[in-house]
VOLOLO-943305 format. One record per residue (C-alpha): chain; x, y, z; residue in one letter. Coordinates in pm, 1 decimal, decimal comma, always signed. Example, Ala and Ser with C-alpha at 12.3 -4.5 7.8 and 13.67 -1.06 7.14 Angstrom:
<atoms>
ATOM;A;+1230,0;-450,0;+780,0;a
ATOM;A;+1367,0;-106,0;+714,0;s
</atoms>
This chain:
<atoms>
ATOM;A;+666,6;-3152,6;-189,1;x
ATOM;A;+985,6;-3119,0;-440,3;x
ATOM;A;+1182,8;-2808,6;-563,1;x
ATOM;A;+1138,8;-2768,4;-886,3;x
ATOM;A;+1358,6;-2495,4;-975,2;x
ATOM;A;+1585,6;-2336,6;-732,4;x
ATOM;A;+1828,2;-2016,4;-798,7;x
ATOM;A;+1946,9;-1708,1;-565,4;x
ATOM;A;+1662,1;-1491,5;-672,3;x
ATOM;A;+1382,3;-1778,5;-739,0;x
ATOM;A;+1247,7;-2151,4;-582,8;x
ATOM;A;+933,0;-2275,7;-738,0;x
ATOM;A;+820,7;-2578,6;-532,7;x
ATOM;A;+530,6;-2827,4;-655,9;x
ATOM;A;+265,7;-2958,9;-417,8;x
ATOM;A;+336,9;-2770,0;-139,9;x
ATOM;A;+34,2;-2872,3;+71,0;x
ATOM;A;-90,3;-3234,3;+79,8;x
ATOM;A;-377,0;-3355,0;-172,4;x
ATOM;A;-658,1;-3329,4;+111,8;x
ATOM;A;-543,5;-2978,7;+206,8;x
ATOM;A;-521,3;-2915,0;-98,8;x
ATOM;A;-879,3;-2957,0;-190,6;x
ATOM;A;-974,9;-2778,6;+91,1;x
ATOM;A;-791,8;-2488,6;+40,8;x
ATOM;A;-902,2;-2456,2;-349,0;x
ATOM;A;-1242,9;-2509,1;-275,4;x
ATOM;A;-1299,2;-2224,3;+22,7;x
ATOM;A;-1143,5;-1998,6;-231,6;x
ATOM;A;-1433,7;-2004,2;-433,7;x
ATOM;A;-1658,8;-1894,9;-144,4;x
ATOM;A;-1429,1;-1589,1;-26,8;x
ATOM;A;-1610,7;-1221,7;-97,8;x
ATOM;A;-1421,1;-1059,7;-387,9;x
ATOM;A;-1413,5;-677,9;-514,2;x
ATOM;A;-1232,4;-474,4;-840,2;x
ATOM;A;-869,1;-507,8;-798,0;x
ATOM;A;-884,1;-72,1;-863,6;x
ATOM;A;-1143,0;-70,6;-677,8;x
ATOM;A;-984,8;+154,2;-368,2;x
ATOM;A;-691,2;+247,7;-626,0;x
ATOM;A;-517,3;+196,2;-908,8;x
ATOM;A;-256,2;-95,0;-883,9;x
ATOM;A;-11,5;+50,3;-1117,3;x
ATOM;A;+130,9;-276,3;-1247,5;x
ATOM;A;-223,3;-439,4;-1343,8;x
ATOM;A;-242,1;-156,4;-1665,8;x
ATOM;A;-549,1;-26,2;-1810,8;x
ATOM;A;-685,7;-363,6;-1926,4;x
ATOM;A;-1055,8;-404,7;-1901,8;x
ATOM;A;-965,6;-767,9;-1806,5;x
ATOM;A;-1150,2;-868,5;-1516,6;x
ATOM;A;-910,3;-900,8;-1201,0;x
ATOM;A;-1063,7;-939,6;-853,0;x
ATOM;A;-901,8;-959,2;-462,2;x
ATOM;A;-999,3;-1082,4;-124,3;x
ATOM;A;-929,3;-941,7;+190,0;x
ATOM;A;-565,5;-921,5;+324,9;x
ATOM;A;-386,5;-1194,6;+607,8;x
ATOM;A;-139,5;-1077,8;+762,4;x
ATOM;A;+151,5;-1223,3;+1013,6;x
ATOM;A;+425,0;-1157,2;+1206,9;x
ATOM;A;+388,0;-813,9;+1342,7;x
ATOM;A;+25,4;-842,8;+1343,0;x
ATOM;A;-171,9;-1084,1;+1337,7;x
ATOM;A;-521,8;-1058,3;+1118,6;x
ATOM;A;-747,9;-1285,9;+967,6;x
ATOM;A;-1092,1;-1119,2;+794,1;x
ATOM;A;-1363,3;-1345,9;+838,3;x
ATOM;A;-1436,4;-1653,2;+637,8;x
ATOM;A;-982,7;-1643,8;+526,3;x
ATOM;A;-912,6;-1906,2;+800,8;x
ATOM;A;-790,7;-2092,1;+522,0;x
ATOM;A;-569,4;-1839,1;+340,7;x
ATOM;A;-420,7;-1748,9;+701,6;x
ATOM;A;-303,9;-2143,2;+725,8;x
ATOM;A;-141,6;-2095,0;+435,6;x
ATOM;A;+59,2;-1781,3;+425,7;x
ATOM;A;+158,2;-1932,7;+805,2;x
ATOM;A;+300,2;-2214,7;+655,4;x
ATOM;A;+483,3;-1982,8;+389,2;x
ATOM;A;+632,9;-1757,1;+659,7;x
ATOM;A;+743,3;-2031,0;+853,6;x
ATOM;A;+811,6;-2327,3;+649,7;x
ATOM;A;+990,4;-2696,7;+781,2;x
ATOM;A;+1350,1;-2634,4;+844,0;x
ATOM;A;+1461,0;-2841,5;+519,7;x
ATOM;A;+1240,5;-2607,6;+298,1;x
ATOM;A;+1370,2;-2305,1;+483,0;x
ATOM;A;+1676,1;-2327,8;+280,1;x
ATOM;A;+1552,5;-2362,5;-42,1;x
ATOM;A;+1385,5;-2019,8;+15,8;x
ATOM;A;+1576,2;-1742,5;-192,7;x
ATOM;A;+1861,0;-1567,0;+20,1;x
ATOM;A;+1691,7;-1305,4;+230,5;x
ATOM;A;+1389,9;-1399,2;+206,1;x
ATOM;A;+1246,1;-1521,4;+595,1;x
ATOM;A;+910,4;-1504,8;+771,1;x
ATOM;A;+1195,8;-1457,2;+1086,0;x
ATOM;A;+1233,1;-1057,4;+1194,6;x
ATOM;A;+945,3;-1005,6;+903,4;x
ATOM;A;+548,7;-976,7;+841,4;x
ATOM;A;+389,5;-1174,9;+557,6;x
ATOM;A;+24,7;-1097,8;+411,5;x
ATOM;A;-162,4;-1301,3;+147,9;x
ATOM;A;-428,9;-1227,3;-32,6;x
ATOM;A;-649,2;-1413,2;-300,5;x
ATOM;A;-612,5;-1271,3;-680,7;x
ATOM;A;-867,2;-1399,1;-912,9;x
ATOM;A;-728,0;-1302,6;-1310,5;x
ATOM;A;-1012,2;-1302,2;-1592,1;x
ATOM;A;-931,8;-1373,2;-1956,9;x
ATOM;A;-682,0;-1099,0;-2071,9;x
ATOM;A;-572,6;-1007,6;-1740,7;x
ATOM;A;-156,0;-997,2;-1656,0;x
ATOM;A;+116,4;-807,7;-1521,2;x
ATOM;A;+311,7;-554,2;-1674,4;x
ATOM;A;+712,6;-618,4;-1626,5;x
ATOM;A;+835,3;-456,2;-1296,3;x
ATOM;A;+1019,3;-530,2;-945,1;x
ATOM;A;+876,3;-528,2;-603,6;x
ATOM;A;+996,1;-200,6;-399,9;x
ATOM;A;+1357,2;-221,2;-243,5;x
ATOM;A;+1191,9;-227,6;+127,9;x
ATOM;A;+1023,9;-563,2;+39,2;x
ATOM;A;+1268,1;-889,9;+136,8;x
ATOM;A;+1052,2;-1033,5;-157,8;x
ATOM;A;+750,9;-1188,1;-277,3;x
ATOM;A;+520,1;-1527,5;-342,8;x
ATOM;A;+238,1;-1646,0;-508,4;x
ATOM;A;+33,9;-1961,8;-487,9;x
ATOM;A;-210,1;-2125,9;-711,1;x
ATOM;A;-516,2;-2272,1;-609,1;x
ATOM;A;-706,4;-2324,7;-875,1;x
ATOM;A;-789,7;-2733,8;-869,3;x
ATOM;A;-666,5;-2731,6;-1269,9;x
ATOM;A;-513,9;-2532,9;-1509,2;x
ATOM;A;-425,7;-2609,2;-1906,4;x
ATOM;A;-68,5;-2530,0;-2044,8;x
ATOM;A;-233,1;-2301,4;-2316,2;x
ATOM;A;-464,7;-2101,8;-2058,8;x
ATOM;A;-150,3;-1855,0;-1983,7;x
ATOM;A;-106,2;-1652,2;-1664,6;x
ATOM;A;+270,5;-1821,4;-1687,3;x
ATOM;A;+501,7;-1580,5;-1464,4;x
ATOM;A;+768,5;-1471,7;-1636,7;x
ATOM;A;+1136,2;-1399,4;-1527,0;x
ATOM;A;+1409,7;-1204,7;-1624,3;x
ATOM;A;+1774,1;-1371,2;-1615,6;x
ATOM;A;+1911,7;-1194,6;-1331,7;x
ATOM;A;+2186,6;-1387,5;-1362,7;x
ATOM;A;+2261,3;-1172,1;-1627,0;x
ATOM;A;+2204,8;-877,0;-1430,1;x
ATOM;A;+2539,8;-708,7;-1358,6;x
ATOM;A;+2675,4;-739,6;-1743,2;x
ATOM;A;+2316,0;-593,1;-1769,3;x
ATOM;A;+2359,5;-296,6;-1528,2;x
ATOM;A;+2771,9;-238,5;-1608,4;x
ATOM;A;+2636,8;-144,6;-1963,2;x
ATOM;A;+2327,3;+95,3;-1826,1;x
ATOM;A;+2597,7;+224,4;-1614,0;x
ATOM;A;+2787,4;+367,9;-1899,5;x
ATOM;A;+2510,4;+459,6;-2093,1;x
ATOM;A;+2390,8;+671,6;-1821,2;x
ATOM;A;+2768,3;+791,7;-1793,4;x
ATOM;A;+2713,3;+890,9;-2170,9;x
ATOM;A;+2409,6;+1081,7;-2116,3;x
ATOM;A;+2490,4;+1287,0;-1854,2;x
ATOM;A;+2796,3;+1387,3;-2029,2;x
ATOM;A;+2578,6;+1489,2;-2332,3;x
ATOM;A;+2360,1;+1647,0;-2100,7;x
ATOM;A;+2659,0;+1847,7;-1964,4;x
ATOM;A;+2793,9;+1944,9;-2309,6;x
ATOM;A;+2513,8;+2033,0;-2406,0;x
ATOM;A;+2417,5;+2290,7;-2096,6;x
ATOM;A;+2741,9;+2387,3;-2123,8;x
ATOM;A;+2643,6;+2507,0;-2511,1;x
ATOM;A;+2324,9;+2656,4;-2387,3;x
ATOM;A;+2480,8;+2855,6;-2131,1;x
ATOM;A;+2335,3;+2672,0;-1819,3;x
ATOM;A;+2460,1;+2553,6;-1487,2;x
ATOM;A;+2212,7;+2411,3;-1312,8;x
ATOM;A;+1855,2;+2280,9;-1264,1;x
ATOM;A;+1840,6;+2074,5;-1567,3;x
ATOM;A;+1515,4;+1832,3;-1617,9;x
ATOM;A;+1626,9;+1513,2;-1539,2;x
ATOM;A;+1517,5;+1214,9;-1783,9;x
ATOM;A;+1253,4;+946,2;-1618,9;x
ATOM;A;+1537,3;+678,6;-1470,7;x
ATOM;A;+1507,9;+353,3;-1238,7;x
ATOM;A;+1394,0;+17,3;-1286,4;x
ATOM;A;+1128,7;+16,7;-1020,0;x
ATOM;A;+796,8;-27,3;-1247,2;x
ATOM;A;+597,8;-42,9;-1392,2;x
ATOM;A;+742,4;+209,5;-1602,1;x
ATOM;A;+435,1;+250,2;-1881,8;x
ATOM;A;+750,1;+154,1;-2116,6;x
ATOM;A;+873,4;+535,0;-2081,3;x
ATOM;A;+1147,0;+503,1;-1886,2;x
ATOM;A;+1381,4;+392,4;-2170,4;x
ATOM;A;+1683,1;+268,2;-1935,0;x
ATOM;A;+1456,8;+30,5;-1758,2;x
ATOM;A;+1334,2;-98,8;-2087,5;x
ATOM;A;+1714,2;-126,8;-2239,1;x
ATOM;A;+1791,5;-325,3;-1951,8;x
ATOM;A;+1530,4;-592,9;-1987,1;x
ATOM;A;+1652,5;-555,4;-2397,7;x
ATOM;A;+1983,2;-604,2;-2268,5;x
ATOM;A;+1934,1;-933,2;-2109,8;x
ATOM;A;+1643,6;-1071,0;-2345,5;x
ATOM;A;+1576,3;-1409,8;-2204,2;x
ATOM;A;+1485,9;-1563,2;-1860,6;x
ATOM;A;+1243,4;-1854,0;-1698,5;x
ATOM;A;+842,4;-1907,8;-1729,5;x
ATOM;A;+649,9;-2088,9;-1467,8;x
ATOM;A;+336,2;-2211,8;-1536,2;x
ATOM;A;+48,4;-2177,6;-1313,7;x
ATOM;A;+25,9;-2514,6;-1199,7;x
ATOM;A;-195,2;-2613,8;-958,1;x
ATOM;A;-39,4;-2637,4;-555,9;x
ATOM;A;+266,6;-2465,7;-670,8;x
ATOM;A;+408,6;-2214,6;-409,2;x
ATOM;A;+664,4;-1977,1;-596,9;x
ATOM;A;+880,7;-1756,8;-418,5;x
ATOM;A;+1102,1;-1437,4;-531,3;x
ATOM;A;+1321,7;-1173,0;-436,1;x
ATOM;A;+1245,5;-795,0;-468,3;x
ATOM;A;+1515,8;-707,3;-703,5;x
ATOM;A;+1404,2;-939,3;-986,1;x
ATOM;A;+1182,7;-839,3;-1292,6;x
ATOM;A;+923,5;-1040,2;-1376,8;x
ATOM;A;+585,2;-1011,4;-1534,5;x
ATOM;A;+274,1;-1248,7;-1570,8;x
ATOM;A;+161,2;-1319,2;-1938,6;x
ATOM;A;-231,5;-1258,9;-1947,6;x
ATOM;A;-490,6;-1516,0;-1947,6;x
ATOM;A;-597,2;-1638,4;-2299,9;x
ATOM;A;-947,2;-1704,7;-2391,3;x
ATOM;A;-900,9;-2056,4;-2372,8;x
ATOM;A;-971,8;-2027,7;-2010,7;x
ATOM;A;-1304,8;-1922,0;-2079,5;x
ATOM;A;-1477,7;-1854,0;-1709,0;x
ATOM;A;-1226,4;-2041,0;-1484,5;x
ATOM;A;-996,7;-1754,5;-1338,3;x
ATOM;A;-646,7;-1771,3;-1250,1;x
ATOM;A;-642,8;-1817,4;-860,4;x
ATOM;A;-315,4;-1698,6;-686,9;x
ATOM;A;-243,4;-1633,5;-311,0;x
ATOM;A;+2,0;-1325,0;-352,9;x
ATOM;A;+168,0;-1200,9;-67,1;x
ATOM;A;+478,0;-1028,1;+33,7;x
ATOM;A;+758,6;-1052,6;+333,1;x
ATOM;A;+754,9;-691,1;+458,5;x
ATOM;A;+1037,5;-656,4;+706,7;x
ATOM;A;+961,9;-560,6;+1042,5;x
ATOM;A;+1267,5;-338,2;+1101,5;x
ATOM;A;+1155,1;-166,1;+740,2;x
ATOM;A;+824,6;-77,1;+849,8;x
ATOM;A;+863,1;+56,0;+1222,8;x
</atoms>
């Protein structure tokens, strides 16, 4: 186990499990039932891509406890992301803690052409993770995940901050012109995605800071992030060909947020 990469709002650490558990774990993934990620609903951030993406069944725990049948596996694992060995613990981005929370993981599988459009997890989340378990995966396959430079992210939102300042003054000139008061339209606004690129300050502040980190999908990596961060996956090139992208996803829902 090492930490490869370790900052406020992301840790990336390489073989997580050992080689043995490893195997296992990649291998019963291949067996688990799959269905249509839209299959009971659109998941906003997937697009409209044709792109074949399928999910398992949910795990969940902490509040409640649940295991579908035949995710014995999966459950080990998102048990040993909620509660990982006291060293690891604090390598975990601040705020992010199986402790006082309820963590679920799921199975992903991502077909050639299949990613995720740029967006951040909802405010109530204390964050998110993903595993892959595929047993290989080439450098030029993509499904890298792809992270903003929060760092950058208060320059970032000082300047949105005035712009927005800007605008509403327009806004108030110009009602002002037009003789009205009150019950203006207000423009599309937030960050919390994905925004179908219309929501213009969302997209000037991902302009605004312009850079970040990629992770690869590299086999027995466990990555972990906050909610607040934007990040996207790049989609799966052809050169893939038939082996899918295989991610546990999950998120760490607080307890106190969801009673």
């Amino acid at each position: 186990m090492k930490i490869t990469i370790s900052t406020p709002h992301l840790t990336v650490v390489d073989d997580f499990l050992g080689e043995a558990e490893f195997a296992s774990l990649a291998a019963s993934l291949q067996f688990l039932p799959y269905r249509p990620m839209h299959s009971r609903e659109w998941v906003k951030a997937y697009g409209m891509s044709p792109a074949t993406v399928l999910q398992s069944e949910m795990v969940t725990r902490g509040r409640v406890d649940s295991t579908p049948p035949g995710m014995g596996r999966v459950g080990e694992l998102v048990e040993r992301v909620a509660g990982p060995g006291e060293a690891l613990s604090h390598d975990y981005p601040r705020g992010i803690t199986g402790q006082g929370a309820t963590v679920t993981g799921r199975t992903v599988l991502s077909g050639v052409g299949a990613g995720l459009n740029w967006h951040n997890d909802a405010e109530s989340l204390l964050g998110a993770y993903v595993f892959y378990g595929h047993p290989r995966w080439g450098s030029t396959w993509g499904g890298e995940l792809l992270v903003l430079a929060e760092e950058e992210r208060a320059e970032a939102e000082r300047a949105e901050a005035e712009r927005a300042e800007e605008q509403r003054a327009g806004e108030r000139a110009e009602g002002e012109r037009a003789g009205e008061s009150a019950g203006r339209p207000r423009g599309i606004s937030g960050d919390l995605g994905p925004d179908f690129m219309l929501d213009t300050r969302a997209e000037q502040y991902r302009n605004d800071i312009g850079h970040g980190t990629f992770v690869s999908a590299r086999p027995n990596r466990l990555v972990l992030l906050t909610s607040h961060v934007h990040h996207r996956v790049a989609p799966v090139t052809p050169g893939a060909g038939d082996q899918p992208r295989t991610a546990v996803v999950g998120f760490f829902v607080s307890d106190a947020g969801a009673s």
